[in-house]
FIKETOR-924526 format. One record per residue (C-alpha): residue number from 1; residue in one letter; x, y, z. Coordinates in nm, 4 decimals. Layout:
N
NUMI pos code       xx       yy       zz
NUMI NUM    A        X        Y        Z
...
***
This chain:
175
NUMI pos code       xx       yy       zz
NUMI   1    X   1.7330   1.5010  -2.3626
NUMI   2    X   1.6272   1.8378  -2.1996
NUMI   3    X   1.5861   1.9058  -1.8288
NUMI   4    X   1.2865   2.1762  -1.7695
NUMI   5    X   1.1467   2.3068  -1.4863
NUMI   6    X   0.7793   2.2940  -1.5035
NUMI   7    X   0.4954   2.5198  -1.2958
NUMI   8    X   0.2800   2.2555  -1.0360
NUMI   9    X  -0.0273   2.4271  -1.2186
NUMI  10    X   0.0896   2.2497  -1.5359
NUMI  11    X   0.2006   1.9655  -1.4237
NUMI  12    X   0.0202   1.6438  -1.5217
NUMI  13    X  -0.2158   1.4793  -1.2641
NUMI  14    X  -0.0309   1.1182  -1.2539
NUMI  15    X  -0.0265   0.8523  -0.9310
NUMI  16    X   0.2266   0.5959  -0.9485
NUMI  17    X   0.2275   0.2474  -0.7559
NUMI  18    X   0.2791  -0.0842  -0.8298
NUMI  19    X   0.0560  -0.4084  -0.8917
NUMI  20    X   0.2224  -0.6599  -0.6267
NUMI  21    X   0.1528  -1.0134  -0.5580
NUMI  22    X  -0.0414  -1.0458  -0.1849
NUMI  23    X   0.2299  -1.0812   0.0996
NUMI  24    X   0.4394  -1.3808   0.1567
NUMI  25    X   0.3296  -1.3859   0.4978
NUMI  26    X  -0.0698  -1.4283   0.3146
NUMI  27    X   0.0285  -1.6655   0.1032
NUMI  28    X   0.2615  -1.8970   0.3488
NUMI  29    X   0.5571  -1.8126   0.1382
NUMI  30    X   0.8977  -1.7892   0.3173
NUMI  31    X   1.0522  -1.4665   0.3556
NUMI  32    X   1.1853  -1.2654   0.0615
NUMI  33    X   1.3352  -0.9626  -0.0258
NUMI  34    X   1.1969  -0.9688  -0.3820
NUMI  35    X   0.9409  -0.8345  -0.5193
NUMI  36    X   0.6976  -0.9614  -0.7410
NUMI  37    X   0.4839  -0.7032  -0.9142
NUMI  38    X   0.4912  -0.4681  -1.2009
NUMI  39    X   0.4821  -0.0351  -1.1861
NUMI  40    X   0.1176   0.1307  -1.2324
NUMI  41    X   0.0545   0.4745  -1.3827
NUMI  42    X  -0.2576   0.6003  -1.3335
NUMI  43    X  -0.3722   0.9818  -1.4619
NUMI  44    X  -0.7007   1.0889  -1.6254
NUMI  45    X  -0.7960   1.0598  -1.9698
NUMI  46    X  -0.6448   1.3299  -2.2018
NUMI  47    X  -0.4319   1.4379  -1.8897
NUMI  48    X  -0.0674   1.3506  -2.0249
NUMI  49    X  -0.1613   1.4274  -2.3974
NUMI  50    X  -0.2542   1.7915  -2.3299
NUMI  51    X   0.0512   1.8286  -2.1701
NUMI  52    X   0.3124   1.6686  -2.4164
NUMI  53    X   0.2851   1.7440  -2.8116
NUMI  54    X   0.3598   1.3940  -3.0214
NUMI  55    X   0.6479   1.2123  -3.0174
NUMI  56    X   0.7506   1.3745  -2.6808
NUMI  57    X   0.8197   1.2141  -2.3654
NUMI  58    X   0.8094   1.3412  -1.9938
NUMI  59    X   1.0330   1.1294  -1.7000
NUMI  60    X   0.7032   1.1928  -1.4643
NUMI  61    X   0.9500   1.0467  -1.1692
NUMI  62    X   1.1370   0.7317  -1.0073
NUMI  63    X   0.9665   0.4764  -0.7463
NUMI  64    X   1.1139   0.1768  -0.6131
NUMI  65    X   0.9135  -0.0973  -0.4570
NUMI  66    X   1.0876  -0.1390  -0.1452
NUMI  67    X   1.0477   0.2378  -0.1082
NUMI  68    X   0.6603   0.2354  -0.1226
NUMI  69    X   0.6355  -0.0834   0.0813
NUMI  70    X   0.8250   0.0855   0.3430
NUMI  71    X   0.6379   0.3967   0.3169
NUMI  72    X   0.2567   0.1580   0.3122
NUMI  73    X   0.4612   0.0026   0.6292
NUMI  74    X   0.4513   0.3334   0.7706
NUMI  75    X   0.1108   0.4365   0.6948
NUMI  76    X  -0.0118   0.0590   0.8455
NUMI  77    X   0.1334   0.0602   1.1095
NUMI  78    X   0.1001   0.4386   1.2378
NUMI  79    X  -0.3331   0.3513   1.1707
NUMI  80    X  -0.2918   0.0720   1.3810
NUMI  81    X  -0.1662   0.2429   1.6950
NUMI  82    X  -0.3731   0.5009   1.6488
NUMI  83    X  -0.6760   0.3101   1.5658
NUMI  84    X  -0.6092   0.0054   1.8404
NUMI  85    X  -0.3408   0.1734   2.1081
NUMI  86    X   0.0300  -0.0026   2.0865
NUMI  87    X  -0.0883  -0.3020   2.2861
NUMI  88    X  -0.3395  -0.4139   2.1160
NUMI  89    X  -0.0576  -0.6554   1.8711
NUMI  90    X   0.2756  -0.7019   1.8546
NUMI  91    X   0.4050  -0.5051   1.5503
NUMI  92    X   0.6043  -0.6893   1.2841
NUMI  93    X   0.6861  -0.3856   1.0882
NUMI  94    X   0.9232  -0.1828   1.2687
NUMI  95    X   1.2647  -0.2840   1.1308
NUMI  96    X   1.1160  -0.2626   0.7782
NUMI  97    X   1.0210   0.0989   0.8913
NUMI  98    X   1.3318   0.2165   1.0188
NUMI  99    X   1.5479   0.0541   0.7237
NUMI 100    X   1.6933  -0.2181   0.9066
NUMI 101    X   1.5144  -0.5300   0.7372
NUMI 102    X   1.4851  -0.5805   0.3579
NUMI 103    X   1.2096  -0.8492   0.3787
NUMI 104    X   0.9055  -0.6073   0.3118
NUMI 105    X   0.8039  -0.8332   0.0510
NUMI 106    X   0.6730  -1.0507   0.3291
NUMI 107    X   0.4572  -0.8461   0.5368
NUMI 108    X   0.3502  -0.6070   0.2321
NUMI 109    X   0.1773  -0.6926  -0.0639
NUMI 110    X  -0.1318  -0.6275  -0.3128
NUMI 111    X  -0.4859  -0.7452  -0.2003
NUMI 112    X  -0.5372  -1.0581  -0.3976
NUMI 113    X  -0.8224  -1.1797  -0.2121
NUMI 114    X  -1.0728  -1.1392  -0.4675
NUMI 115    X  -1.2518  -0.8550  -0.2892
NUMI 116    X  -1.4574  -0.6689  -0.5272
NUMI 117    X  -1.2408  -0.3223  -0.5827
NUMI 118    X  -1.5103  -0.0888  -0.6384
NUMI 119    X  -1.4469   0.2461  -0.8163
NUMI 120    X  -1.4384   0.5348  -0.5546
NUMI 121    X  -1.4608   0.8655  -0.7715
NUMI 122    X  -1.4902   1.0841  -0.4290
NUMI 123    X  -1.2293   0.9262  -0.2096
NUMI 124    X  -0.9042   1.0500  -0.1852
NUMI 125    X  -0.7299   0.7180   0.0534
NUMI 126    X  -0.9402   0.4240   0.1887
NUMI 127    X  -0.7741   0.2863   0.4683
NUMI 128    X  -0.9158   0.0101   0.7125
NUMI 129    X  -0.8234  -0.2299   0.9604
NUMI 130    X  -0.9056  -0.6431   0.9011
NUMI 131    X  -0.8417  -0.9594   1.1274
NUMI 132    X  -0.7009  -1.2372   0.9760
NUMI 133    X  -0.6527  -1.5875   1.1156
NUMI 134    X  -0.3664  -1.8181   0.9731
NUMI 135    X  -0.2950  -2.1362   1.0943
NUMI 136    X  -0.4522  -2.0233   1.4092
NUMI 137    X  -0.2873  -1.6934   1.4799
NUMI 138    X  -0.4651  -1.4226   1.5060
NUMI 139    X  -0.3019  -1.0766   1.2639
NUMI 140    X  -0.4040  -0.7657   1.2633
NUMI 141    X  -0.3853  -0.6583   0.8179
NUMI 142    X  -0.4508  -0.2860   0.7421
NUMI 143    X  -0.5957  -0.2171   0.4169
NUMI 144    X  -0.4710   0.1020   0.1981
NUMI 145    X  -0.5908   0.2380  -0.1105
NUMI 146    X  -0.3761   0.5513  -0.2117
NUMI 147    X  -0.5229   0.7811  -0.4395
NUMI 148    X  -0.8605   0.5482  -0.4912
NUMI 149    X  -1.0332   0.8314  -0.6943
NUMI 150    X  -0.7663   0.7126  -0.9596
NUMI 151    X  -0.8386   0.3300  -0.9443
NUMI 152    X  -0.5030   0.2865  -0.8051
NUMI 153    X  -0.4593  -0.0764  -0.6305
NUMI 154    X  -0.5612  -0.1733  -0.2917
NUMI 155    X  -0.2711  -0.3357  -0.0873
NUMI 156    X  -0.2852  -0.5513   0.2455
NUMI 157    X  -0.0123  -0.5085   0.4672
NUMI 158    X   0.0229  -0.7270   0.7714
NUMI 159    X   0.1104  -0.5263   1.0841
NUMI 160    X   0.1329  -0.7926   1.3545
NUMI 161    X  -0.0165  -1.0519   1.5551
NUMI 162    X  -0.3091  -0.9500   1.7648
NUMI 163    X  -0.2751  -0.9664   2.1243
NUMI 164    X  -0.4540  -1.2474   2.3735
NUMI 165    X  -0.7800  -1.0400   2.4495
NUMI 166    X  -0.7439  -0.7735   2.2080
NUMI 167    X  -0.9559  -0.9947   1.8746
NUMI 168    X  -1.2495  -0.9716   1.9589
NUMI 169    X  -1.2184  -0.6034   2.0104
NUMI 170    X  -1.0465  -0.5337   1.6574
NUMI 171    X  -1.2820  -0.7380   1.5018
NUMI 172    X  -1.5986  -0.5339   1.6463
NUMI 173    X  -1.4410  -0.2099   1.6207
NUMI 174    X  -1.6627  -0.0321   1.3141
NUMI 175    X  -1.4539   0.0389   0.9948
***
């Protein structure tokens, strides 16, 4: 095994992610701190072989899942308040932010809904808001899409439950 420094011109054009079932919270499942998933490396055609002659490998980089949830946390919740002001729900997602709660697994998950994922060859993120009733509580979701010009997955993370008076609101606001 070597260790080389490589030039960001030269480096290969890779996203990395992770396939993950939808949140427990989505699918009435009780709080977990496991994930359920599997890694995703996306990079364009001929990208990786033009970079690496046969039979050698490249270590393109280490990500855990609870690391990106926390970090689609972040970028949820953050769109949220700036989308909807602070008041507008009452955030589940803080402890999971600041590292004090390991049950990410619960709030943030892949979008298994079904919803057509359309290829999106000019967009860099595609991130949106979505109201979602269960069991007759109102939650505010925020959809990401990192890197969608990849095909990387979408992912619905559940920020918290909308506030009395604030629904109808999110759900008119344009997306």
């Amino acid at each position: 095994m070597e260790t080389l420094t490589v030039p960001l011109d030269e480096f290969p054009m890779v996203c990395l992610g992770f396939d993950l079932e939808a949140a427990g919270l989505l699918r009435q499942a009780r709080p977990t701190t496991e994930f359920v998933g599997r890694p995703i490396v996306r990079y364009p055609i001929g990208e990786l072989e033009k970079q690496l002659p046969e039979g050698i490998a490249l270590k393109l980089g280490r990500v855990a899942p609870r690391e990106y949830a926390r970090m689609l946390a972040k970028i949820a919740h953050s769109y949220a308040v700036a989308k909807f002001g602070e008041a507008s729900f009452i955030p589940c997602l803080s402890d999971i932010i600041l590292g004090k709660c390991d049950y990410a697994p619960y709030y943030v998950g892949g979008d298994k809904s079904g919803a057509l994922l359309v290829d999106q060859p000019t967009t860099l993120h595609h991130v949106y808001p979505q109201a979602c009733d269960l069991n007759g509580v109102p939650y505010l979701l925020v959809a990401i899409r990192l890197f969608a010009f990849m095909g990387m997955p979408r992912y619905l993370i559940v920020v918290g439950r909308i506030t009395e008076g604030n629904l109808e609101q999110l759900r008119s606001n344009p997306l």
